[in-house]
N, C-alpha and C positions, 0 to 999 in steps of 0.2 A: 376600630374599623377593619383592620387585617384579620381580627380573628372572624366578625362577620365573615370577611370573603371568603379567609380559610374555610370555613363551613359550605359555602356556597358551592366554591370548589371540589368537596367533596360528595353533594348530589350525584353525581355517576355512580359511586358506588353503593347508593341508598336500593335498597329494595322494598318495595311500597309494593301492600296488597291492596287494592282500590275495590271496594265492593256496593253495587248500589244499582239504581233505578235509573236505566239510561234510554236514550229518546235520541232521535233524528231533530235537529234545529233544520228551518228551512228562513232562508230573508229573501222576501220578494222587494225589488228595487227598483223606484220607479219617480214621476213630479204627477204632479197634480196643478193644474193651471183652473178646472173648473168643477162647477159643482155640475151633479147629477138634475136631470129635466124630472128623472122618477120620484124622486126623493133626495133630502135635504141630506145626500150624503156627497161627498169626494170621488171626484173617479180622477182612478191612479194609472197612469198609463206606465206600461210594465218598460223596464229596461233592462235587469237580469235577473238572476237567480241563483244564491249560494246555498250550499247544504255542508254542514261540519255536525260535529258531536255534539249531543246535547244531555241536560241531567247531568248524571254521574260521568258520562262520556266527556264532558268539559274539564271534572277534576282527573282524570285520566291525561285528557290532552295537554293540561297546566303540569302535570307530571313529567311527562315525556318532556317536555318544554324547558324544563329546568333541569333534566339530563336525568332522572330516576330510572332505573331499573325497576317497570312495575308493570303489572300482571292483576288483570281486571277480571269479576267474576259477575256474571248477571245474567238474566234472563231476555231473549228477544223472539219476537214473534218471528214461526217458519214464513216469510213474505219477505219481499223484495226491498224495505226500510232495514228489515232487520238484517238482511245481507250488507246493506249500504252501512250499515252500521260495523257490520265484523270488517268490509274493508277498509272502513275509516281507519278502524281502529289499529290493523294492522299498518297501514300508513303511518300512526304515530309510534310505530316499534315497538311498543306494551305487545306483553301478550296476552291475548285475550281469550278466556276462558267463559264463554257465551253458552249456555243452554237453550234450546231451540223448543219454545212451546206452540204446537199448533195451532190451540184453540185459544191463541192470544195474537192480539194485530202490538205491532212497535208501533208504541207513542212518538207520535210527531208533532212539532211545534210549528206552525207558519205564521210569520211576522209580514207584513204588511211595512213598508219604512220607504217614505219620500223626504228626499232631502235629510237630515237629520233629524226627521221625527217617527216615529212608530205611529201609525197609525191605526192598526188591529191587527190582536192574536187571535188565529183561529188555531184550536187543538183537535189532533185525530187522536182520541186515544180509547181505552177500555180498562177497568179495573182487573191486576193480573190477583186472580184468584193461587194461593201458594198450594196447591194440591198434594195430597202426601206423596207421590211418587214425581211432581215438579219437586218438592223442597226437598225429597232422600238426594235427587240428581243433583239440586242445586248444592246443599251439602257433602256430598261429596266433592265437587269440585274445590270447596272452599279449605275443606280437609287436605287435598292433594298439594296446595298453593302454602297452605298454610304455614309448615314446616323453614320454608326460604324466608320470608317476609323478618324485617328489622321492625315494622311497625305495619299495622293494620286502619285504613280509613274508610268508614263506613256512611256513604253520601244519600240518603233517602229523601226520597224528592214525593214520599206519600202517593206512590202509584200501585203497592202492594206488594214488593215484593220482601219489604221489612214487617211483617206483621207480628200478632202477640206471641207466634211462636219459632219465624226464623231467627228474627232480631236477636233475641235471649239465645237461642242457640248458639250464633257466630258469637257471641259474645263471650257465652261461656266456654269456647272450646280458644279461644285467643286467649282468656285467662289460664285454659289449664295448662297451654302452650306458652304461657312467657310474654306474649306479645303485647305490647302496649294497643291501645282501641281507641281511634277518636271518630267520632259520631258528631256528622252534622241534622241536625234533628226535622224532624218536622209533624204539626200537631201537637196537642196536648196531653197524650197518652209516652208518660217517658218510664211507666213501669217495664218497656219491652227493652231500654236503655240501663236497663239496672246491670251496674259492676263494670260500666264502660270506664277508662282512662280517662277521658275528656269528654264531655258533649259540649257543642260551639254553636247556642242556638241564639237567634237577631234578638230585637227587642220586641217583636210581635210575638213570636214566637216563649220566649221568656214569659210574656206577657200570659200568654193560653195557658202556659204548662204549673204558672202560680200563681196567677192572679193579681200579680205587682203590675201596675201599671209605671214603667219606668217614665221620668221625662230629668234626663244629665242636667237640662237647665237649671231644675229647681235644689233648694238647698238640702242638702241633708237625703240628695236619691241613693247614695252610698248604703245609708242604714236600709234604707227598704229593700235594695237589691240584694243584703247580705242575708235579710231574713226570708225571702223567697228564696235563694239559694241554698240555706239551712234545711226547709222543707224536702228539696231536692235530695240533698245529700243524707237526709234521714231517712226518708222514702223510701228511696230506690239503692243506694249505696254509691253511686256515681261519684267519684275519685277529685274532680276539677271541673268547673264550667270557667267556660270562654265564652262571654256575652259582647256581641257586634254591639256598635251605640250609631251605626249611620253615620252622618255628620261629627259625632261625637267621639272617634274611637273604640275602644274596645276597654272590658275589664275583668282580667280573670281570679277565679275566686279558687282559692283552694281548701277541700272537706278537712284539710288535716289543721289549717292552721286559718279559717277566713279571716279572720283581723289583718292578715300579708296578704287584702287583695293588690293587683296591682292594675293601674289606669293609666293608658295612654293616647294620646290626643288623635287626631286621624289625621292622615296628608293629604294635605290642601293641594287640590290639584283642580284642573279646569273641567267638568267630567262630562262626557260625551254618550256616556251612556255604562247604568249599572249592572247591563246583563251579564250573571258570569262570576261579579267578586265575588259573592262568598264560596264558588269555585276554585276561586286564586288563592283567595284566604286560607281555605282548607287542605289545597294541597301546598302552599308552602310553610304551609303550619306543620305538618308532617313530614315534609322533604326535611325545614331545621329540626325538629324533633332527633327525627330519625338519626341524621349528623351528628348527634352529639350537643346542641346548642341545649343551653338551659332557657328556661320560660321567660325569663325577658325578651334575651336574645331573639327565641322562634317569635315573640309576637312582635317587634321591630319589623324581622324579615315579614312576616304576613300581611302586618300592616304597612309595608312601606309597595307589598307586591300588590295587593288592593288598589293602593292608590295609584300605581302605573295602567293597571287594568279598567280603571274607570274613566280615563282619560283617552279610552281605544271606543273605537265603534263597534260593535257586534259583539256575539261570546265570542272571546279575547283570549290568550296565554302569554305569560311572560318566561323570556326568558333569564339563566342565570346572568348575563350579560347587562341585561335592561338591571335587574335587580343592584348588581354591583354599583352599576351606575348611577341609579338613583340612590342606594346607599352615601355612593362618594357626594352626590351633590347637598344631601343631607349634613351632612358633616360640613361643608363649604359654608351653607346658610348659618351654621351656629356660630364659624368663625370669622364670619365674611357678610358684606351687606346681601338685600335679598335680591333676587331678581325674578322672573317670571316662571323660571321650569321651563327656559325656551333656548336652550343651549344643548342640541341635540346631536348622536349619531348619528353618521348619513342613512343607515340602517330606519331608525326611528323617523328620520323626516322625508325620506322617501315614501313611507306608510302613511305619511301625514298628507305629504304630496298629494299621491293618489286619493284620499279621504275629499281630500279640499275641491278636488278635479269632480268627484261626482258628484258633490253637492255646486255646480256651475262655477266655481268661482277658480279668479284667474292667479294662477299663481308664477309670480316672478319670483326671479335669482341675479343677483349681482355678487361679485367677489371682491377679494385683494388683501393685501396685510392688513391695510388699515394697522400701521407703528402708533404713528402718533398723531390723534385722532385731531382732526382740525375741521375748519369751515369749508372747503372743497368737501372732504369727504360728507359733511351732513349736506350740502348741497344735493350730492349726489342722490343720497341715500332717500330724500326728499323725492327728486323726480322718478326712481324709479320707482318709488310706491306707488304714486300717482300712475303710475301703468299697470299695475295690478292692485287685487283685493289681499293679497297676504305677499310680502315680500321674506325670501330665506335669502341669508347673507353669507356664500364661504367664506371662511378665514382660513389662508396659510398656518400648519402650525409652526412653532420656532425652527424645526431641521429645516423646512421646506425654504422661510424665506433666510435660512444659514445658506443653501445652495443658492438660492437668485443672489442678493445681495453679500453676502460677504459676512465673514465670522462674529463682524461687530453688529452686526442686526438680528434680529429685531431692540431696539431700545427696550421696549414693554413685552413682558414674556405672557406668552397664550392663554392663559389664564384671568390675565388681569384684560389684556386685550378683548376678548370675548364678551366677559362680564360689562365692560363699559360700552360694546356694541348691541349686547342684550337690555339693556338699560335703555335704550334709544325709543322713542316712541315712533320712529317712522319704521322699526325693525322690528316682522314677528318671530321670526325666529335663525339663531346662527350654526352653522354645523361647521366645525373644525374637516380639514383635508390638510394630507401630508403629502401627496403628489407634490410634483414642479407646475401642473396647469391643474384648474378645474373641472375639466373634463372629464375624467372618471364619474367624479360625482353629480355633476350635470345629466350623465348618460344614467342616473338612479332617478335623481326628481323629475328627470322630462318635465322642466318649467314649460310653460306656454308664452311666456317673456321672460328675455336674459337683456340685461342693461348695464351698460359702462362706458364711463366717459375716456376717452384718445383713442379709443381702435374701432376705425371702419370696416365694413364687414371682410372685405379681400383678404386681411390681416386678420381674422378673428376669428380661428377654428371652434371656440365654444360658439359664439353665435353663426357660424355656417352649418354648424350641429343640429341647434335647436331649430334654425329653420327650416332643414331638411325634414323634419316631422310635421310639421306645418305652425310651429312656433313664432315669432316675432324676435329679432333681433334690433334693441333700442340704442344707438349714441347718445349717451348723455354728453349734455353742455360741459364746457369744463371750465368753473369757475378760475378764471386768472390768479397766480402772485401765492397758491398754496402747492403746495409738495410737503410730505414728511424730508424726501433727500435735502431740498432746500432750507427747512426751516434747521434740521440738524447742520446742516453748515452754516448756518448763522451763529449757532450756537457759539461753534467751533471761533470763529472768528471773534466773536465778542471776547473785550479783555476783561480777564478776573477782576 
């Protein structure tokens, strides 16, 4: 596990050439209570409107994200998306290295999403024709960039600007340069992919480019996938494939030795939406590359970044933080019982927060040590849910209740604490605070109800907080005859 982090840690000083087919994402956001008198469709009444990077601009963003030093090269139409696009990009500190073609409009994506469903993508786009004096300019820039780069990632998302003769090109001038090449693919034309480091194509995608219809279920998908991958690697000369499996994980095959392929399961996470991982996949497939990590190692990191990324709404980025994190929690599961993935950052449940706010629902927060877990506290935990649709639980962590209580507390140390509260079926999720009050972290989730039982509101600066926003502040009942302080001084008293 340290040496993971070690690696992670060292993204800042990775420099990553990011090259590929990028597009303006637009999410229009909105409910839908009726259908249309015109026709048998949905009318979505509007509520806002986000626009981020899209295409290869999302593996860019995932870059930046996890702290790389990387410098993007592509094509965007002279128009007002493709402007939006350069200062996105500049937002994400990359620098960007854009060629402006006239007689090309930037691809835009607009998503349709009520509540947590997609309802329709509409696309503005145009096939970019790669013209000799677009691709001498585009080439050049990739020549200029080139030289810095620890590693090269090439994202084609099949809009043209990878065609039967840039593709080969970048490719062969990253080989005659030293540079490792990893290529997320698209299509079933991969002779334009020949001499790449890696291509990292899905199971559709696999599928087009040999003809194996994969399915991980059935027995003995190993042997077929190793002989569609031998075509490949005869073919074209492609170095390593890294085949996504969806649900399944991932397995990569290597030309120099396939019999050492290797398979690993995918992280089960609750997923909210797929847009983006193999974004996430492929830039943190190259950010550990890049570090120094060897081929297990990077597909751990990838896949463990994947699976944070699907459990986000919209195209998504992770950072090196989330990643650590879920690392560490990976490691807890093997040595430790399971629990739900619901033991969060105030970081991460703040985004959850708001998530849960726009799809209507009411989100409450109660606190406290919660030592030693008795029938008051599930009483409690009880009525506050009943006030809301997802309940978040602070927990003190050990310094914190070291300053309230006294050197000899907490009994149960925050770890173990946590996990028995995350375990709880009236609790969806706990986030650890090391403050002396919960307020800090209150003033991140903006509950819509805070509940706890002994403080009235005159006494209860967290709940004079939240109802200053227009929130609810709940007294809970307070079941008689339990306390942690009480039940440890019985303890105390009892003779050996």
């Amino acid at each position: 596990m340290n040496r993971l982090h070690t690696l992670i840690d060292g993204f800042p000083q990775v420099r990553i050439l990011c090259i590929g087919d990028v597009m303006l994402d637009k999410f229009l956001y909105g409910s839908v209570t009726r259908i249309s008198p015109e026709a048998p469709v949905p009318i979505m009444r509007m509520d806002r409107e986000t626009r981020m990077l899209g295409g290869a601009g999302n593996v860019v963003s995932n870059l930046c994200a996890l702290g790389c030093r990387t410098t993007f090269v592509s094509v965007v139409g002279d128009d007002a998306n493709g402007r939006q696009v350069k200062a996105f990009l500049e937002d994400t500190c990359c620098t960007p290295e854009l060629v402006e073609c006239r007689d090309y409009e930037t691809t835009v994506k607009i998503r349709f999403v009520a509540g947590k469903h997609h309802l329709l993508r509409a696309d503005q786009e145009q096939e970019l024709k790669m013209a000799p004096e677009l691709a001498a300019r585009f080439l050049e820039r990739v020549d200029a960039c080139l030289p810095d780069a620890d590693l090269v990632l090439l994202s084609d998302y099949g809009k043209g600007l990878f065609d039967g003769e840039t593709a080969p090109a970048v490719i062969a001038r990253c080989r005659a340069a030293g540079k490792p090449v990893i290529v997320d693919p698209k299509g079933a034309d991969y002779s334009r992919y020949g001499g790449a480091t890696l291509v990292k194509p899905n199971m559709k995608e696999f599928q087009e480019a040999t003809g194996v219809c994969l399915n991980p279920s059935a027995p003995g998908w190993e042997k077929a996938t190793l002989e569609g991958a031998a075509r490949l690697f005869d073919e074209f000369g492609i170095e390593n494939l890294l085949v996504t499996l969806s649900e399944h994980g991932m397995i990569f095959i290597p030309s120099s030795n396939p019999a050492d392929f290797v398979c690993i399961p995918t992280e089960a996470r609750e997923v909210f939406d797929v847009s983006g991982a193999g974004d996430t996949s492929l830039a943190s497939l190259g950010a550990a590359l890049a570090a120094g990590a060897t081929v297990p190692e990077a597909l751990v990191v990838s896949n463990v970044a994947a699976g944070i990324v699907v459990g986000k709404f919209g195209t998504a980025s992770v950072t090196g933080g989330e990643l650590k994190e879920a690392l560490e929690e990976k490691a807890r599961k093997v040595s430790s019982w399971h629990h739900r993935n619901n033991i969060l950052t105030a970081e991460a449940a703040a985004e959850l927060a708001e998530r849960f706010r726009k799809e209507k629902k009411v989100v409450g927060f109660t606190n406290g040590c919660f030592d030693l877990l008795h029938l008051g506290h599930l009483h409690s935990f009880m009525k506050a849910r009943e006030a809301c649709d997802v309940l978040f639980v602070g927990l003190n962590t050990d310094a914190s209740i070291k300053r309230l209580k006294g050197e000899n507390r907490p009994v149960n140390n925050e770890e173990l604490r946590s996990l028995l509260l995350a375990s709880l079926d009236f609790i969806d999720y706990v986030v650890l605070f090391d403050e002396d009050t919960a307020l800090p972290l209150i003033e991140k989730l903006r509950p819509d109800v805070i509940a706890k039982e002994g403080y009235p509101l005159e006494r209860w600066p967290e709940g004079q907080y939240v109802v200053s926003y227009g929130g609810r502040a709940v007294e809970l009942p307070r079941l008689e005859g339990f306390s942690s302080t009480d039940i440890i001084n019985r303890m105390k008293k009892r003779p050996e």
